[in-house]
C-alpha positions in Angstrom: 0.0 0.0 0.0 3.1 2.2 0.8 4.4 1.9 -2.1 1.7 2.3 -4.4 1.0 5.9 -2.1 4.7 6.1 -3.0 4.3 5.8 -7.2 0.9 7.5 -7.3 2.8 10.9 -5.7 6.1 10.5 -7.6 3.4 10.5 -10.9 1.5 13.7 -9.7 4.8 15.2 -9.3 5.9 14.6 -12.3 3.0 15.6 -14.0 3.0 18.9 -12.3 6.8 19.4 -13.3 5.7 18.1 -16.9 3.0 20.5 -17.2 4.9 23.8 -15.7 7.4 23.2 -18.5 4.9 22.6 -20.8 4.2 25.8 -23.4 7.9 26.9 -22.3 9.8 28.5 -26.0 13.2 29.8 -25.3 13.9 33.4 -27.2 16.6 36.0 -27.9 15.5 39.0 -26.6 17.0 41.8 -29.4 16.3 45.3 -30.5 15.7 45.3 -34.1 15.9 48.3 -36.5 13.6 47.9 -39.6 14.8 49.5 -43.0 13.3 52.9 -44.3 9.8 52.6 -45.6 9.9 48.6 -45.1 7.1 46.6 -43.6 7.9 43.1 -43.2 4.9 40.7 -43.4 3.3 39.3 -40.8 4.0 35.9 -42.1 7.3 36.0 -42.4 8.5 37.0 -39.0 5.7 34.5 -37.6 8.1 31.9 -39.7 11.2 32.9 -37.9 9.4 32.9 -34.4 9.5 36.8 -33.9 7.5 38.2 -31.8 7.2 42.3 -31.9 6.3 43.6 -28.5 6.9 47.4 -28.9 7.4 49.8 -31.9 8.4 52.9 -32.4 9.4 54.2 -35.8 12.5 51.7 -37.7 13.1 50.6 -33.7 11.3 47.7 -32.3 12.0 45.5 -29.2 11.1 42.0 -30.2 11.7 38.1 -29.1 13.0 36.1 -31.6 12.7 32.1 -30.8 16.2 31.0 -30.6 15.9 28.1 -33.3 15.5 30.3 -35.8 17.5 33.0 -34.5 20.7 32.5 -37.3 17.5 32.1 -39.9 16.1 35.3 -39.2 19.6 36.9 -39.5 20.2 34.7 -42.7 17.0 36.1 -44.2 18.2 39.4 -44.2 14.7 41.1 -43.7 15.5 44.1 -41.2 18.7 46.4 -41.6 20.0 45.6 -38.3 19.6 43.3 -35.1 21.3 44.5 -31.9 20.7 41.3 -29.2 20.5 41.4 -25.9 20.1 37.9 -23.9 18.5 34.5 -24.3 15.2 34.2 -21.9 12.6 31.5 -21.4 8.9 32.7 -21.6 5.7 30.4 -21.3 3.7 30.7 -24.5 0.7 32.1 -22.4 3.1 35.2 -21.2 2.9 36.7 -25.1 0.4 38.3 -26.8 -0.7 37.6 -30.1 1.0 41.2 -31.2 3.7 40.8 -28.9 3.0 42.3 -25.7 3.3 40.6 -22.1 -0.1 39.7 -21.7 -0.9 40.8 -17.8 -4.6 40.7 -17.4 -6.0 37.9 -16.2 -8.7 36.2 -18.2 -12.2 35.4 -16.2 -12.3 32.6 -14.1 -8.7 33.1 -13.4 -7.9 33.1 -9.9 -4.0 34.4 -10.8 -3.0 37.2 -12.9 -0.5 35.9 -15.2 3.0 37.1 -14.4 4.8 40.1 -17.0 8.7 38.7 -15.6 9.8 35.7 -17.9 10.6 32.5 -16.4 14.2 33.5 -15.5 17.1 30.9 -15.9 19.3 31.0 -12.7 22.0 33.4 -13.0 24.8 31.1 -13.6 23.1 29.9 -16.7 22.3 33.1 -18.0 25.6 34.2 -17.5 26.7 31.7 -20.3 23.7 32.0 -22.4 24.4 35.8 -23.1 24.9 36.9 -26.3 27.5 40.0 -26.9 25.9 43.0 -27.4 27.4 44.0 -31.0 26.1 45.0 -34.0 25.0 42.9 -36.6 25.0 45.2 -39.4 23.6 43.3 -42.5 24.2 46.1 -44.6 27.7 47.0 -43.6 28.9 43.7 -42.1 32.7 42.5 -41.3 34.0 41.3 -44.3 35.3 42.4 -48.0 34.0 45.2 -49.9 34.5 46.7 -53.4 34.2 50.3 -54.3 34.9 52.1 -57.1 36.2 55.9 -56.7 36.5 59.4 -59.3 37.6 62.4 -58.9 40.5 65.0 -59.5 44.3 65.5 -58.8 46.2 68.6 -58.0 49.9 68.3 -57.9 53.4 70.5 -57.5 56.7 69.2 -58.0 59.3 69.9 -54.9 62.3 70.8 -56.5 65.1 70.6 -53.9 68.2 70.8 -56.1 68.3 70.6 -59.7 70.5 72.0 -62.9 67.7 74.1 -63.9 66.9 77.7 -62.9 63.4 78.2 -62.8 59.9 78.1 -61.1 57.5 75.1 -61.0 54.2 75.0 -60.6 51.0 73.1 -59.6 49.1 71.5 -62.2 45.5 69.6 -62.0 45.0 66.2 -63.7 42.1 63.1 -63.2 42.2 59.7 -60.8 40.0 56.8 -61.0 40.5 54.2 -58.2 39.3 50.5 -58.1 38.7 49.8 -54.7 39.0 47.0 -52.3 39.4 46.7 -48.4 38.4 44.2 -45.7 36.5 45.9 -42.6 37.6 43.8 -39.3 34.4 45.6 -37.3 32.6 49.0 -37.3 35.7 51.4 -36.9 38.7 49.5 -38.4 39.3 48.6 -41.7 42.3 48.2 -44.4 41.9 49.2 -48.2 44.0 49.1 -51.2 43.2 49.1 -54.5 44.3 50.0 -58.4 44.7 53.8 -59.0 45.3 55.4 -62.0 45.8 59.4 -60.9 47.4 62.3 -62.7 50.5 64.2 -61.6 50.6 66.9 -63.5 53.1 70.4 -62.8 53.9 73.0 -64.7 57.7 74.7 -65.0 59.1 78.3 -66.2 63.1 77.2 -66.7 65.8 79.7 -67.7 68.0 77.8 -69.9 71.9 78.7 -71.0 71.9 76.9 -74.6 75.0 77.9 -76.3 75.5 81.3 -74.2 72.2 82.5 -75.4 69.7 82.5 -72.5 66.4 80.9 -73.2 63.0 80.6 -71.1 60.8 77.4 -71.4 57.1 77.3 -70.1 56.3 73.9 -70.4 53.2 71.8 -69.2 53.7 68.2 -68.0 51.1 65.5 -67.9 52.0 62.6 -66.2 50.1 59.5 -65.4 50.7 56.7 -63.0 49.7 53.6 -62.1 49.8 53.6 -58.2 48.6 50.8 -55.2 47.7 52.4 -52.0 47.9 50.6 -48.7 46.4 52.5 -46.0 44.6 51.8 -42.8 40.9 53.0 -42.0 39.6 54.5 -38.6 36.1 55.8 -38.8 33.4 57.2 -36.4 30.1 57.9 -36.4 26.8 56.6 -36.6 25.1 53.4 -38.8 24.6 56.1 -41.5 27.1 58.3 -41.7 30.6 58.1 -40.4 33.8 59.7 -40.5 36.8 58.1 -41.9 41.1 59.0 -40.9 43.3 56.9 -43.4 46.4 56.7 -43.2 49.4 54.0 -44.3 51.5 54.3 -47.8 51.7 54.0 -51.8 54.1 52.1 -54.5 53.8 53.4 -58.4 54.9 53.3 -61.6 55.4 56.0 -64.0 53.4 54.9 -67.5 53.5 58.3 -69.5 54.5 62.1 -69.8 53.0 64.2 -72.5 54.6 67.6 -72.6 53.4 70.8 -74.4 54.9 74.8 -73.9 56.4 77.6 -75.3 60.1 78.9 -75.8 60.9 82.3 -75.2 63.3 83.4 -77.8 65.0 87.0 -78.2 61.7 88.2 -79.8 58.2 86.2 -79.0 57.6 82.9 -78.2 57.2 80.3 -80.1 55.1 77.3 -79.6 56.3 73.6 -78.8 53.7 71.3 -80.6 52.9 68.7 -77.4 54.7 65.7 -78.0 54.8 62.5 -76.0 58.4 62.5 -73.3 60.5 59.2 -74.2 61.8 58.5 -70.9 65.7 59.0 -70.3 66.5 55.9 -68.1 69.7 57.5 -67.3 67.6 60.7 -65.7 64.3 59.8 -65.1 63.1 57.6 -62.4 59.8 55.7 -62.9 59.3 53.8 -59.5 57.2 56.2 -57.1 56.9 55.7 -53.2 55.8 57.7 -50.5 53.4 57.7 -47.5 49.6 58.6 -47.4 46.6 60.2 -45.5 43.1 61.0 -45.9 40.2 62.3 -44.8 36.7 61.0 -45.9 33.2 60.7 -45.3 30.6 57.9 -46.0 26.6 57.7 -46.3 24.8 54.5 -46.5 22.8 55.0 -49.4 20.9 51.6 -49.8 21.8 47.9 -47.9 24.9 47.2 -48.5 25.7 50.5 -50.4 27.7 53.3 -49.3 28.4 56.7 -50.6 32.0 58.4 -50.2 33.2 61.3 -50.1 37.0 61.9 -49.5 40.6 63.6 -50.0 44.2 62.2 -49.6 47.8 63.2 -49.6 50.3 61.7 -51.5 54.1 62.5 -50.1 56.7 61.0 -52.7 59.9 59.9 -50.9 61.2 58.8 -54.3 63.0 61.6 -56.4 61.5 61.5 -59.8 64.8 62.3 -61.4 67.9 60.5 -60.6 70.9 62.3 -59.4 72.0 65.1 -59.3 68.6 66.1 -59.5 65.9 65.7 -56.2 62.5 66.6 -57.5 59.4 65.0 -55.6 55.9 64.6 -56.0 53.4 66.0 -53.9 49.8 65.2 -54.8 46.3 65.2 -53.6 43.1 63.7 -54.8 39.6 64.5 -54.4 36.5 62.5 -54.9 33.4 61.0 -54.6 32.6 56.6 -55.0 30.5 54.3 -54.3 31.6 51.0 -52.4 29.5 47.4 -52.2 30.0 45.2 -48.9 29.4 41.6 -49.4 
């Protein structure tokens, strides 16, 4: 008789145990931020388990059941998920829109509780999740961009043959992009850039013992790999970038056209392509870099930059005795895809 008592009490207990976890779903409790002007269907966050509890705006404060938790993110539906921890609520505590439900239903001799059934504090200790950004749109990872804009650059003539005065002359630059972004403010970025560096000279010339002036312009074109590091800060939609690291080139082409001043008037050099004097002219370029941009997400995924950077040449573009370096800056706007 005992031990039937005995099995007939171990049974209700059970049972109770059974049916207090019973209706129990586990969920990642995250604050969600919805893209502009998007309204995600009913249906489809019902498939993932999310539950919206409060809305205000793009923001939302929502559950997310934790077996489809990676889904949801994999889905790509909102613009950004920011979670919090992992909680376990009864099915009974949420709404059919979302929120706690705390009114009791007649003939209920218990309101039902708002708090979630908490995990003890060890466990939920080890069940939180960081609180990072998960930024679908600009996530960790590769990106491609592709940049225009214009050049301006002067020639630093620290000794040369030649008496004269040189001058700062614009040109074009077109940059293929491509940089890795290790998290939200650190990145690297290099790329293929083909920029101008242009100048302009007014030499004095001894050619025979007759004194003659040159005004000559010089288009120059290289083909030049930054390497630079990128610090930004700021916002999810616009931040502010600090570059910084170094550049290797190579000189493809000069194009020259000017004027010689003779004893009388000047007459006119028809512009002529430079063939390079591999005794005298140097064609490897070097230097360091910084910059200065801006960027705008535009559209998931898609940003918009604006920017400007310095180009200090370390290499002399003449060989001795000659030291004659270029200084350069580029401005521009892009556009740059993260995968």
């Amino acid at each position: 008789m005992k031990k039937s008592l005995f099995l007939v009490l171990f049974l209700a207990l059970m049972g109770g145990a059974m049916a207090q976890n019973e209706g129990v779903t586990e969920y990642v409790s995250a604050l969600i931020t919805f893209r502009d002007g998007s309204t995600v269907p009913q249906d489809s966050l019902s498939k993932y388990g999310v539950v919206i509890q409060t809305r205000s705006g793009r923001m939302a404060t929502a559950l997310i059941a934790a077996d489809h938790y990676q889904a949801f993110l994999d889905a790509n539906l909102v613009e950004r998920v920011q979670p919090s921890t992992r909680v376990f609520m009864r099915n009974n505590q949420v709404g059919e829109n979302g929120a706690y439900m705390d009114r009791p239903h007649k003939g209920e001799r218990k309101a039902r509780t708002k708090k979630p059934v908490e995990q003890d504090r060890e466990s939920l200790r080890r069940d939180m999740i960081p609180e990072e950004d998960i930024r679908n749109d600009e996530a960790k990872g590769w990106y491609l961009g592709l940049m225009l804009g214009g050049s301006s650059n002067k020639l630093d003539v620290q000794k040369t043959i030649f008496n004269g005065v040189w001058y700062s002359y614009r040109g074009l630059n077109v940059e293929a992009r491509v940089g890795y972004q290790f998290n939200e403010w650190f990145g690297i970025r290099s790329g293929v850039n083909l920029i101008s560096k242009n100048y302009a000279d007014k030499l004095t010339v001894d050619i025979n013992g007759t004194e003659r002036k040159y005004q000559t312009y010089h288009q120059n074109q290289y083909l030049q790999v930054p390497l630079m590091a990128d610090f930004s800060i700021g916002g999810e939609a616009v931040r502010i970038h600090f570059m910084a690291g170094g550049y290797a080139g190579y000189w493809l082409i000069q194009y020259r056209d000017g004027y010689v001043y003779k004893t009388t008037e000047p007459h006119h050099n028809t512009g002529y392509s430079y063939l390079f004097n591999e005794g005298y002219d140097n064609r490897f370029d070097a230097g360091v870099a910084a910059g200065l941009g801006l960027s705008m997400n535009v559209a998931p995924r898609w940003q918009l930059m604006f920017e400007g950077n310095y180009y200090h040449g370390l290499i002399s573009v003449a060989k001795s005795p000659s030291k004659m370096f270029n200084r350069t800056w580029n401005f521009g706007m892009g556009v740059v895809y993260h995968f």
